[in-house]
N, C-alpha and C positions, 0 to 999 in steps of 0.2 A: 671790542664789540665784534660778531659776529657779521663776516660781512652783508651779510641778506639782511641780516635784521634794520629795519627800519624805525626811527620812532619820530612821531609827529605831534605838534599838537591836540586833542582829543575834540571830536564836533560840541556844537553846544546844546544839540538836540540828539536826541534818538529817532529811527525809522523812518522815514516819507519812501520819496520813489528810490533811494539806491538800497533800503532794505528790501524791496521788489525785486529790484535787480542780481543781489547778491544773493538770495533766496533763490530766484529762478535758474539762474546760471549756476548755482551751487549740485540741483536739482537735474538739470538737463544734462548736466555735465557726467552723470554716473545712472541714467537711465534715459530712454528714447522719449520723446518729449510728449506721443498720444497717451503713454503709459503714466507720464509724470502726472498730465495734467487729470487724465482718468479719478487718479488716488486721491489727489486733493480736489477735486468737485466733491469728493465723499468723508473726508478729514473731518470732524465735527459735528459734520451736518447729523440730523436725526435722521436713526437707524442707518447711520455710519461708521464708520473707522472711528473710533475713539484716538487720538491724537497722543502716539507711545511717548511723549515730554512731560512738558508738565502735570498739574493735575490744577491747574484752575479753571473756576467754572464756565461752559458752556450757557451763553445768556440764551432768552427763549425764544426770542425772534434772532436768527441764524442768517448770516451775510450771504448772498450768494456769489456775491464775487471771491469768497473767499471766508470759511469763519477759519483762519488759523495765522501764525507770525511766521517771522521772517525764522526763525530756531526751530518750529514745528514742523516747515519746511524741509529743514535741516534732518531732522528728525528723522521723516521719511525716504528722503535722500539716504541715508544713513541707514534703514531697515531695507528698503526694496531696490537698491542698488541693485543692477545686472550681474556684477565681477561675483565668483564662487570663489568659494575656497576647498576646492575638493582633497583627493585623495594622491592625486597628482599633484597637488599644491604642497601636502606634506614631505611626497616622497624627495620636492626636490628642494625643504629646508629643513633644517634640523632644528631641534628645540634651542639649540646654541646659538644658532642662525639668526634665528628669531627676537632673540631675547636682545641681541644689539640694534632691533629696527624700531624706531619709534614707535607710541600709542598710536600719532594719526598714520603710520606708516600700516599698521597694524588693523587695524579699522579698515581701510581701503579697499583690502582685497577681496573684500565681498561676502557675502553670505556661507555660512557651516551648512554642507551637504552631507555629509555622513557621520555616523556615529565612528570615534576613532581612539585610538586607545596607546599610550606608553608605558614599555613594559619596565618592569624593574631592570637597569642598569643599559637600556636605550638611551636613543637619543634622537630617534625620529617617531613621529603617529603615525600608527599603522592603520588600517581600517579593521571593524569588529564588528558583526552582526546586533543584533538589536536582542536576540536571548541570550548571547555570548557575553554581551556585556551587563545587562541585567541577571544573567548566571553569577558574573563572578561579584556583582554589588550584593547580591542575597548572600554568597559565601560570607565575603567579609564583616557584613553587619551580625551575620547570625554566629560568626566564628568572635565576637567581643564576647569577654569574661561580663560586662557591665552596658548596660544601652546608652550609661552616659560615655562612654567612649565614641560616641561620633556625637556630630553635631550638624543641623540639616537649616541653610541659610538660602535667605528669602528676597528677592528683587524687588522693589513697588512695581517693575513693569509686569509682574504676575497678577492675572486675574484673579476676582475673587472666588471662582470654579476651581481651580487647581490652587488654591493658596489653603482653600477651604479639605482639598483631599490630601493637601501634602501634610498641613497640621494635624488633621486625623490617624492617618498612617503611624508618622512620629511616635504619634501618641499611643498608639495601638503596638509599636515597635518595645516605647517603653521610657522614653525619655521630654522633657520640656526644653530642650537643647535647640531653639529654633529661634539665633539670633536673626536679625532684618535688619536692612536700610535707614528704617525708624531708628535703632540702636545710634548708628552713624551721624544724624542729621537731630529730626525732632523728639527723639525720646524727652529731650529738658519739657519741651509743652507740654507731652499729654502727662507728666508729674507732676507740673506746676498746675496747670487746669484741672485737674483730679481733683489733688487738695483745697483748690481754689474755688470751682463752681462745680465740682461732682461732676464731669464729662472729660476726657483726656483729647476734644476735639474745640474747635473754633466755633463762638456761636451766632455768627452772620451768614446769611446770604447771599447773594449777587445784587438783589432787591434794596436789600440795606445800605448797602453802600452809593446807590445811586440817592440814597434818602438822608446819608449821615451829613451832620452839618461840620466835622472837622475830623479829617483822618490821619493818624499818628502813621506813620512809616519806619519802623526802627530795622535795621542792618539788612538792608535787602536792594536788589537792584533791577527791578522789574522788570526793562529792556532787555536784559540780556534770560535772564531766568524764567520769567513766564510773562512774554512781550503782552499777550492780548489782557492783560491787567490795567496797563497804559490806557486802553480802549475802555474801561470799566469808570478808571481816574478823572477822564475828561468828562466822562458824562455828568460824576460826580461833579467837576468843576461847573460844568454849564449849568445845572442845578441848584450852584452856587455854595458848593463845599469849601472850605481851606484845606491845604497839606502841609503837613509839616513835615520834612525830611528830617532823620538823625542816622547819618552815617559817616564813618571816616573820611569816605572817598567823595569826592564831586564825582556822583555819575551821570552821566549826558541825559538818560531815559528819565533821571528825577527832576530837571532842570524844566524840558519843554519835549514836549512831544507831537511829531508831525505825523497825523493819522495818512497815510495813502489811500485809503477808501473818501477820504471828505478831500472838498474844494481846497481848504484852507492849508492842510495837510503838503500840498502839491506844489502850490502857488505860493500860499501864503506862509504865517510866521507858524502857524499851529498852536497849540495850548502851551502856556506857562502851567509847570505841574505845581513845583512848591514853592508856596507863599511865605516860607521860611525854613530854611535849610541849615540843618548843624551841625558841623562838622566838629562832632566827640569825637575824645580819643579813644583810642578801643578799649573795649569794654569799661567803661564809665557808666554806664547805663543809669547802674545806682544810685550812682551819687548827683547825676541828672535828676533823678525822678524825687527823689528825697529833697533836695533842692527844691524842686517844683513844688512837691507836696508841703516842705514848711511854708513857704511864699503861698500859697492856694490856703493854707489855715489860717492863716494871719489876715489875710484880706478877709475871708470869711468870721472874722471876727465883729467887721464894718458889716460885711453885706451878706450876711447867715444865707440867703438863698442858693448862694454859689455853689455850696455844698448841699447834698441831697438827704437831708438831714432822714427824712420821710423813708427814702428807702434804707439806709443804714441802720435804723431803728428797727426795721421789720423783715427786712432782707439779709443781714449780716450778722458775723460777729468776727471780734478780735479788734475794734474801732479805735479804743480807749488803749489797748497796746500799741497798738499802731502811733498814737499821738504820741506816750510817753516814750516809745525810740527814737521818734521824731525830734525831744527835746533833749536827745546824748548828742546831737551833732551840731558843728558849727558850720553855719550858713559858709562865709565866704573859704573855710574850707573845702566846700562841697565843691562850691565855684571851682576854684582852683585846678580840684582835679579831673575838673570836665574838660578845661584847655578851650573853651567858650567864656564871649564876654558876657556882663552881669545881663547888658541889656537885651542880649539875644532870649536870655532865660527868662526874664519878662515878656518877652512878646509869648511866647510860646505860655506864661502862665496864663498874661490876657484871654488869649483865645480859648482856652480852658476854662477860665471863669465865665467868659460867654456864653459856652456853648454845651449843650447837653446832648447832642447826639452826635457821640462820637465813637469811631473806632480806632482801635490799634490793632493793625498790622507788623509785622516780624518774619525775619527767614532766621539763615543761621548764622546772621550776625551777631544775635542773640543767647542760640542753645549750646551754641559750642566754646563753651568757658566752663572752666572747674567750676564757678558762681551762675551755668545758665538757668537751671533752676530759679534762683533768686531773682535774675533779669527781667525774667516772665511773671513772677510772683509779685516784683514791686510794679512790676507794668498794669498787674489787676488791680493793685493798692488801689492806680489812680482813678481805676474805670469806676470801683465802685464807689470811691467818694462822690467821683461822681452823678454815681445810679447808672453808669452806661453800661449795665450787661442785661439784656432781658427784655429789651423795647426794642421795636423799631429803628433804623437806623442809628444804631449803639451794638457796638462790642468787641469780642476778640476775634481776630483772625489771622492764627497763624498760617502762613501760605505755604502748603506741602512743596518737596522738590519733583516727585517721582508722582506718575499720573495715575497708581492705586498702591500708593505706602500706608493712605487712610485705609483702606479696606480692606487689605491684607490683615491688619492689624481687627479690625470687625471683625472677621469670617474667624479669627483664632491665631493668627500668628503674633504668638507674645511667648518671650521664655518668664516670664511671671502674669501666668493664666491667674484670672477671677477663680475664685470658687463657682460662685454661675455657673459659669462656662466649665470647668471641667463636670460642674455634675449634671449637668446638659449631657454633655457626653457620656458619662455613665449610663444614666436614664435612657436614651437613644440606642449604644451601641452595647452593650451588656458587658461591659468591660470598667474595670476600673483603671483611671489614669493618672499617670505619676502625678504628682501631689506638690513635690518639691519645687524650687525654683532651678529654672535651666540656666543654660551660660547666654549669655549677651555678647556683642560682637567681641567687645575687647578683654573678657577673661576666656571666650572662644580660641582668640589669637595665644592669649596668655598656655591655656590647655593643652593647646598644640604644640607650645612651643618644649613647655617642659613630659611630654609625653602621653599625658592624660587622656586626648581626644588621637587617635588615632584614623579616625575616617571623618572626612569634611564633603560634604554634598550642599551644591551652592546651586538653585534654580533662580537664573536669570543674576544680570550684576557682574559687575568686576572685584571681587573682591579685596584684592590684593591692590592695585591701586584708590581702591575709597578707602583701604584702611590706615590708620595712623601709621607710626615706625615701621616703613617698608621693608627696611634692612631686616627687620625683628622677624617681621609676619612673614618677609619669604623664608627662613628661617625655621617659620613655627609650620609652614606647609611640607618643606623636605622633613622634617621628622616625622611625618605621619603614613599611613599604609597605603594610604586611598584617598587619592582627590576626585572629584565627579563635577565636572560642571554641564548644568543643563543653560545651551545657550542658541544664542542666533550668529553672532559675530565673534570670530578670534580677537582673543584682549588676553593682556596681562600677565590676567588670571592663572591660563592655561600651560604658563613656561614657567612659573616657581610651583611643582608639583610634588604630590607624595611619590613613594618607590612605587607605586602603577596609576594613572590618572587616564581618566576616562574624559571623552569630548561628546556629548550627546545633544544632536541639534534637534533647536524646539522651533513651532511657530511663531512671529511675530503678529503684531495685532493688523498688520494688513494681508496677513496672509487668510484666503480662502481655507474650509476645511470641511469637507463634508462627511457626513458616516450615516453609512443604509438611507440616501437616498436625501438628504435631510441637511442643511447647511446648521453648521453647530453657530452657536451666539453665545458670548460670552457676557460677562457686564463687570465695573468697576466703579468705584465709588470718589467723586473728586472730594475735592480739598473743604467744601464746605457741605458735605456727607450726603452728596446727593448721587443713589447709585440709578445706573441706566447703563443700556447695552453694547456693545461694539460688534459690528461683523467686518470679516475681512474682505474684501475685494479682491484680491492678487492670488496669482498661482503660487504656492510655494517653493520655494526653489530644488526641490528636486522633491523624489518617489520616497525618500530614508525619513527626510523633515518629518518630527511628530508634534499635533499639540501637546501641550505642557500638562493637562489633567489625562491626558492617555500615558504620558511616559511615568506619572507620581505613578498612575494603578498598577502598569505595570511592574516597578520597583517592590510597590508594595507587596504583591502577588508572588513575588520573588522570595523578599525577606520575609516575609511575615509564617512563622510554621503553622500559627492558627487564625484565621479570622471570619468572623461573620458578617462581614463585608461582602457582597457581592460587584467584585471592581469592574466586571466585566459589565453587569450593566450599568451602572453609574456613568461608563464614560459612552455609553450605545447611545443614551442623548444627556447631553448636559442637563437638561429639564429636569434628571432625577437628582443631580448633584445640588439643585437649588433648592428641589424638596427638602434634603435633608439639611441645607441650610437654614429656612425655614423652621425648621423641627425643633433645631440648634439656640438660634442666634437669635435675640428678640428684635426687634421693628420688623423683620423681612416675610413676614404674614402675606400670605399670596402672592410671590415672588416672581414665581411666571409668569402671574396675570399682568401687575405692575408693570415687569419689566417691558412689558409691551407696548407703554406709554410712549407717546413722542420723546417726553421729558423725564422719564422715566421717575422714581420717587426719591421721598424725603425720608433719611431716617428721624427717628426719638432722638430730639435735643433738649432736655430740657432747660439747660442755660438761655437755652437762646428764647422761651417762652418765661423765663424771671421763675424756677422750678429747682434749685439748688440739690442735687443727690449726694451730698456728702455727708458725711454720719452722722451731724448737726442740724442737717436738710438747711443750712443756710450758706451762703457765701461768704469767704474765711477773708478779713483780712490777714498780712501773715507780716511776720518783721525778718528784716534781710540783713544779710550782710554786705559792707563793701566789695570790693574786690581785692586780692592782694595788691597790695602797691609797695613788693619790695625790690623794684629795678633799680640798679647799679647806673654809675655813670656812664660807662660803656656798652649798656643795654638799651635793644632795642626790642619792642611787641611788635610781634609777626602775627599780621592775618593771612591766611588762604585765601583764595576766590575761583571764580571762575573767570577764562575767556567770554569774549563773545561768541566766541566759534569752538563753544563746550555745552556741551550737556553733562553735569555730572562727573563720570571718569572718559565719556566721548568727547574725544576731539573732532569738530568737522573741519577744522582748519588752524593755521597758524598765525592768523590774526585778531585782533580784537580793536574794531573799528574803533570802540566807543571810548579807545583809553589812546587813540594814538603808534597803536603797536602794530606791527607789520611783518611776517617770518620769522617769528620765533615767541617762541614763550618763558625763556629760560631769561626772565627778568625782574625786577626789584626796583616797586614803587620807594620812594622816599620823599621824604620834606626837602627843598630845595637849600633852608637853611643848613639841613644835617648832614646833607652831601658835600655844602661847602666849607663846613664844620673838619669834614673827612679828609675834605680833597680832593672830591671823587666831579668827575666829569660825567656829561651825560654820555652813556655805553660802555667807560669804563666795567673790567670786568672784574668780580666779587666774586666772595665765598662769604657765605652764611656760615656758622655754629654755634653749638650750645654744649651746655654742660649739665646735666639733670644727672644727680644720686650718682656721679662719678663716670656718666654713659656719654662722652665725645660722640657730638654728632653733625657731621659738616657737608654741604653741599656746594659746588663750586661750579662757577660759571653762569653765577645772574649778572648781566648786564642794570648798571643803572640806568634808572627814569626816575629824575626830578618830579615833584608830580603834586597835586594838590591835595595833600593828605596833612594830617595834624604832625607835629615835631614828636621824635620817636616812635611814629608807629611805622610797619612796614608791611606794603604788600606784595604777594606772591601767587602765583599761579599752584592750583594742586592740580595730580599729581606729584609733581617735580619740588616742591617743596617740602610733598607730607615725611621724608625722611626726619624730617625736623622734628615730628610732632612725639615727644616721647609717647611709650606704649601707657602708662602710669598715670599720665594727666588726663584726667577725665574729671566731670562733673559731677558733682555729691548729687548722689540720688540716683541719677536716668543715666550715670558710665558715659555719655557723650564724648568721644574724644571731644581736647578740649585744642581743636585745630586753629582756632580763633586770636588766642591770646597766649602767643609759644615766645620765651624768649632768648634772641640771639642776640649775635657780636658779628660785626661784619670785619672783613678783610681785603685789601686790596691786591688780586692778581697780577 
């Protein structure tokens, strides 16, 4: 074991006063404390800082001691930090330099103040003017034989203003090449919810959930990932909801939760979250739910109510398929390979049969399986047997990671465009637009790797650490001509590059930004499709820093030999950039006016009003598959997670309260039986590897943690583990790496 590294027992709640504390002192610690506290009086609040973390929603009466978490915090620590990273920064590390300093090492140094450039066969960034380097992006893209030879990738922390101009351009360049974040995370939902209810989004509210009478929880950890959920949970509780958990891990924020805004919070014990917690093995999902659902038919054979017969008649179809796959499986099979006892899976059918307003919740404990598809597919089986999508406190909600991946995804960034939507654009901009389907992240990587894609332009993100098989994809960037990344912070990204890479610094969402006179206003759309505005409060950190819709037009204005676009005013005030979103996209019908709202608005869901748009116009049952289940006896399933002290590919630090860990992240939950199976002591140190299609892939230097996880599953921190994750495994359907369910053989150091 590593000597710093510490490991402890894990709390048995999440948040009260030392999430305050370690939030404040995170915060104060990398900016002067009238500045800290300035940005968070404005973090959420209406006609505020939109909160660059998560993307869950903003309730309508707003706290004033605070609407944000202890990671939101984080968050902004993390964007308005004092430290730069200038041009004297570069000169005195080389990309070699660099590339041996940690993510959080990496992270630290502060905000990108200049645009800066490495040349083919350097080894340090140089600094490049702002037409110097949009001179030589316009060369290179106009100098491709083919427009699918680059490919132009998308951040959730991108607004829907510049997400909306960059997919335009693209398109007007010539290519659908315009993989995202969604690719990475929830592509499996919005395929499964397509087919499913005809909307590729969640159909709850904030409102619903305070109204549901039992809420499903599947692979997600709320405390750490989007904390102010917890706050949504209890209300539900007091309201007199159930939870049910289903996830590998005991995590502390599922167990109980202590609000620091309430008495009880402080003083007292705080809320018990779930009223029944189940720890499946990973990716079981299916054979859970299949379970449940013969158990929920059979009773419904006694008591016909349970099941919502009324709505399946008139609402649905594929019911009677649904039954007869039902009856190829064996019950205590099913059992079996949940790694859960019988009677757990009756409590959880109980409350089911009771209860009709209910929701299911999911992260990516779910979409990231070669089967996540299916995960989410049988997840609606359940809702619509039993009527829960289309009322009131009932339905799905899968919870986005990134605070506008949903809206990005609205406004056009999809590399398999609607028809709609591309002839929207036709209509609009007198252009016709490629037609075909573009690359997605993982045949993006794949492209690159074998030659194809030659120019990669990534606005906002790390690429190269959220992507699978690291070894691969830095790999597949040194083959290429031209990396560009449009960023705020030094990551990763920036040190596996083509033979000239560009560093081009954007605004964040608390940075100020004014033009002719006029404070620009951006908006984004959270996780349960509710778009409203953000303005920045903070100066930028230097005179170079561009917003992110002024750097697309200019790129565009570069590359483009002809367009009818006039970029220059489009970005004179955002206001026109909405018009023509407006014009575009359906629900955003006076978009200006709207955005002006406190609360800004709601788009068109029709799932969530019982409106099914699938090409049946009804809601699909659908029949799934298991998962594989062909592990060796010396095999182990690896999941990824997250830290506490992570957002994403951001590290704010090297602990994670909630698990017991302490300086360091280079560790390996395990069952305490399988450790003792091994040998392995707690800190002992590991090597992970695997073997896929003859590709040796090993990672060394996880320390054990015994831990309260199901026998053979394993968890790991990502980045640091995704070397694991082959390039190959991905999900039928939505490409999902499938980071979730990878599997190894460990080794003792």
């Amino acid at each position: 074991m590593s000597d710093k590294l510490e490991i402890s027992n894990p709390p048995e709640y999440a948040a009260g006063l030392k999430a305050v504390k370690y939030a404040l002192g995170n915060i104060f610690h990398v900016m002067p404390k009238g500045k800290a506290l300035y940005v968070l009086n404005r973090l959420n609040q209406k006609d505020g800082v939109d909160c660059p973390g998560c993307a869950w929603p903003d309730p309508d009466h707003r706290s004033r001691l605070g609407e944000y978490c202890e990671n939101g915090v984080k968050a902004i620590a993390e964007e308005a930090m004092s430290a730069r990273v200038d041009p004297a920064f570069f000169a005195k590390y080389s990309v070699h330099d660099l590339k041996n300093k940690s993510d959080y090492w990496l992270g630290q140094q502060g905000r990108l103040t200049h645009p800066m450039i490495v040349r083919q066969g350097k080894d340090h960034y140089e600094p490049i003017t702002w037409d110097e380097a949009n001179k030589l992006i316009g060369e290179h893209l106009q100098e491709l034989p083919d427009p699918n030879m680059a490919a132009f990738y998308t951040s959730g922390r991108t607004s829907n203003e510049a997400a909306f101009l960059y997919q335009l351009f693209v398109r007007m360049y010539g290519t659908n090449n315009l993989p995202d974040c969604s690719n990475m995370c929830h592509e499996s939902s919005g395929v499964a919810l397509t087919r499913t209810t005809g909307i590729g989004k969640g159909s709850v509210t904030l409102d619903d959930l305070y109204k549901a009478e039992l809420i499903l929880i599947f692979g997600q950890n709320p405390a750490t990932n989007h904390p102010r959920m917890l706050s949504a949970l209890e209300k539900a509780k007091s309201n007199g909801a159930k939870i049910v958990s289903i996830n590998p891990l005991k995590e502390a924020g599922l167990v109980r939760f202590k609000n620091p805004q309430k008495l009880n919070g402080i003083i007292g014990n705080g809320t018990e979250i779930s009223d029944l917690y189940l720890q499946l093995k990973i990716n079981e999902d299916v054979a859970l739910l299949k379970a449940v659902m013969i158990k929920l038919l059979k009773m419904a054979d006694e008591r016909p109510g349970i099941i919502d017969k009324d709505f399946i008649t008139a609402k649905t179809d594929g019911y009677e398929k649904l039954r007869a796959d039902l009856e190829n499986y064996d019950l205590q099979s099913l059992i079996e390979r949940t790694g859960l006892e019988e009677r757990e899976i009756d409590h959880l059918v109980d409350l089911l049969a009771n209860h009709r307003r209910i929701i299911a919740c999911w992260g990516m404990g779910l979409t990231q399986h070669v089967n996540g598809v299916d995960n989410i597919q049988e997840v609606v089986n359940v809702l619509l047997l039993k009527g829960a999508i289309g009322k009131e406190g009932a339905g799905t909600c899968p919870v986005r990671g990134h605070s506008n991946v949903q809206g990005d995804r609205t406004v056009g960034i999809a590399e398999r465009p609607s028809k709609a939507l591309l002839d929207k654009i036709a209509e609009n901009f007198g252009f016709v637009p490629p037609q075909e389907h573009g690359l997605d992240v993982v045949s993006t990587i794949e492209a690159m790797h074998s030659g194809k894609v030659k120019v990669f332009i990534g606005m906002g993100g790390n690429f190269l650490s959220a992507a699978p098989d690291t070894d691969f994809t830095a790999e597949a960037f040194a083959k290429t001509d031209l990396t560009v990344h449009i960023s705020t912070k030094l990551n990763r990204s920036h040190l596996e590059h083509g033979k000239t890479a560009l560093i081009l610094p954007s605004m964040g969402r608390t940075d100020k930004y004014e033009r002719n006179g006029k404070q620009m206003v951006l908006s984004v759309e959270n996780s349960m499709g509710i778009v409203h505005s953000t303005k920045g409060v903070l100066e930028p950190p230097s005179k170079e820093v561009r917003s992110e819709p002024v750097i697309v037009a200019e790129i565009a204005k570069a590359a483009l030999t002809e367009s009818k676009v006039d970029w220059d005013h489009l970005v004179d005030d955002y206001d026109n950039i909405r018009e023509l979103i407006e014009k575009t996209i359906g629900g955003f019908e006076n978009y200006n006016e709207r955005l002006k709202k406190p609360l800004g608005f709601e788009l068109p869901n029709g799932a969530r009003i019982g409106e099914f748009n699938t090409p049946n116009k009804k809601a699909n049952f659908t029949v799934n598959k298991l998962s594989e289940n062909n592990m060796l006896d010396e095999d182990f399933l690896m999941m990824t997670t997250r830290s506490h002290d992570q957002f994403n590919t951001t590290i704010y630090g090297l602990n994670d309260r909630y698990r017991g860990i302490e300086n360091g992240r280079m560790v390996v939950f395990i069952n305490p039986n399988d450790a003792n199976r091994l040998g392995l002591k707690k800190g002992d140190l590991v090597s992970l590897y695997n073997n896929y299609n003859g590709v040796e892939r090993k990672v060394d230097g996880f320390a054990v943690v015994p831990y309260n996880i199901p026998e053979k599953c394993l968890g790991t921190y990502y980045p640091e583990s995704n070397p694991l994750v082959p390039i190959h495994l991905k999900a039928h359907s939505s490409h999902t790496p499938a980071s979730k369910s990878v599997k190894v053989r460990i080794t003792k150091l």
